[in-house]
N, C-alpha and C positions, 0 to 999 in steps of 0.2 A: 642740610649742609649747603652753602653758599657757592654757589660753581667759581671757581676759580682761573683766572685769564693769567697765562704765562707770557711775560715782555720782554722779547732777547732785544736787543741793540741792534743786531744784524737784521733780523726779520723789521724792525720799525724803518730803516732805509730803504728797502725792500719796500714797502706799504708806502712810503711816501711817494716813492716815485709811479707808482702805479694807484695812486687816486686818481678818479674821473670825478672830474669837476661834473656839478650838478648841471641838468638841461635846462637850457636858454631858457622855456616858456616852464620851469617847474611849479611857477605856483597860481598860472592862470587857468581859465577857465575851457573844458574840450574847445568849445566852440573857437575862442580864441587860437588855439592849439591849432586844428582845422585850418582856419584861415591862414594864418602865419606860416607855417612849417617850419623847415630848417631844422637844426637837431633838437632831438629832443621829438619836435612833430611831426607830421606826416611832409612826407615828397609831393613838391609838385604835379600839377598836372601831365606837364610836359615832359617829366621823366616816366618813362615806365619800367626802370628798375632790368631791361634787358640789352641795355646798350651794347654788352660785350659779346653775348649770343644771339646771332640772329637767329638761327636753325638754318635748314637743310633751303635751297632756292627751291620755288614750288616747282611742279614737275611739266604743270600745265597750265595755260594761260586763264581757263574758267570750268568752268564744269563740264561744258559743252562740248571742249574740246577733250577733258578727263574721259566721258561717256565713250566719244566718237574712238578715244584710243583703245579701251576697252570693246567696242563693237568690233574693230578690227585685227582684234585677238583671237572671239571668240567667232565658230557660225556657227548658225541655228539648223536644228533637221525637227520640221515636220513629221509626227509621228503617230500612226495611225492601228488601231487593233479594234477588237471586235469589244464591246462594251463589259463584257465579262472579265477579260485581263487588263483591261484598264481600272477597273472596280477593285480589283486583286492588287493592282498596284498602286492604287491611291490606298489601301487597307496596310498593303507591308508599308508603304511611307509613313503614314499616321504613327501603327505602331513601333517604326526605328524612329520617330520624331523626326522626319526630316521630309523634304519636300520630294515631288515624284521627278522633276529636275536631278536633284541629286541622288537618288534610287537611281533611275538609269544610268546617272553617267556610274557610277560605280558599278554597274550590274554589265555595262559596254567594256569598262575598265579589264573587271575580270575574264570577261568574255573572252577579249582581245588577249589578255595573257595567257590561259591557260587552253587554245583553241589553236591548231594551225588552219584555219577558215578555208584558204586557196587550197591545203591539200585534201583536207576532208569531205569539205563544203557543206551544204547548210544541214539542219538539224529538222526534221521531218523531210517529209514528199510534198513534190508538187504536183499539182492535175492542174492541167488545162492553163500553166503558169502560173497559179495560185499557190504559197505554199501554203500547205493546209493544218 
């Protein structure tokens, strides 16, 4: 059976006014296309298609000074144990897949929450200042 196209009157004014004329470069060759642009082909070099959006202004002038802001967020503490709990906690890091950086600070995190440190105080004894 032969598909059949129905042609109302309304709908052909409709379709008229909303053809789009065929592009400028329709029947040359990419390379041409490339070259020339304009509709149909590729934008210029000089557009880059984001004129209306910049984005956000950067926050920092280079990386240097991104680092330096980030160092003055953060300090560092030197941390020191006897070779067995250090072994122990590069082994829990490995196994929660994450680094022994991040094990501590979570392990400090919870520490600090669930601890009142100043009225307890520390966890073992000490001899001779050592806590042991």
């Amino acid at each position: 059976m032969p598909a059949l196209q129905l042609d109302f009157e309304e709908f052909a004014a409709f379709d008229a006014d909303n053809d789009c004329p065929p592009p400028v470069c329709a029947g040359a060759s990419a390379t041409l296309v490339a070259q020339v642009g304009g509709q149909g082909g590729i934008q210029s070099a000089s557009s880059t298609g984001n004129e209306k959006r910049k984005g956000r202004p950067a926050k920092h002038a280079d990386a240097a000074a991104r680092k330096a802001a980030y160092r003055a967020e953060k300090a560092r503490i030197d941390f020191t144990d006897k070779p067995e709990i250090i072994a122990k906690l590069r082994e829990t890091a490995a196994t929660l897949d994450c680094s022994v950086n991040e094990l501590l600070q979570s392990m400090v995190r919870f520490a600090e929450c669930n601890r009142n440190w100043k009225q307890v105080g520390l966890y073992g004894a000490r001899k001779n200042g050592v806590l042991q």
